[in-house]
C-alpha positions, -999 to 999 in steps of 0.1 A, spaced: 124 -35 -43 136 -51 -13 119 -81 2 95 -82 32 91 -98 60 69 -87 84 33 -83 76 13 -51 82 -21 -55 94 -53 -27 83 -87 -28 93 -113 -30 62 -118 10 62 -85 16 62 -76 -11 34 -105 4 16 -86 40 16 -52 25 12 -70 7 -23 -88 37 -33 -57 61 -33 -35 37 -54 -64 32 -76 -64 69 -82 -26 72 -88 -35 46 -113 -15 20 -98 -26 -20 -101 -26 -28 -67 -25 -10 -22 7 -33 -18 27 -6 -48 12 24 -26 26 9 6 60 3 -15 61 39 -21 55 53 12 78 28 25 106 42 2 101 75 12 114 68 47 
């Protein structure tokens, strides 16, 4: 995983749907969601 710099800024409802998805793809915690999204690009 490459380190980041530059902070990324959500409202509440859409930290709330960022948390619920990883949840649901069992992950521990939003930041591994944004890690994979961020890989795919």
């Amino acid at each position: 995983m490459k380190d980041r710099s530059m902070p990324i800024c959500f409202t509440a409802e859409q930290y709330g749907k960022i948390e619920h998805i990883a949840k649901q793809k069992g992950m521990l915690n939003p930041s591994q969601l944004i890690e994979e999204a961020l890989g795919k690009l």
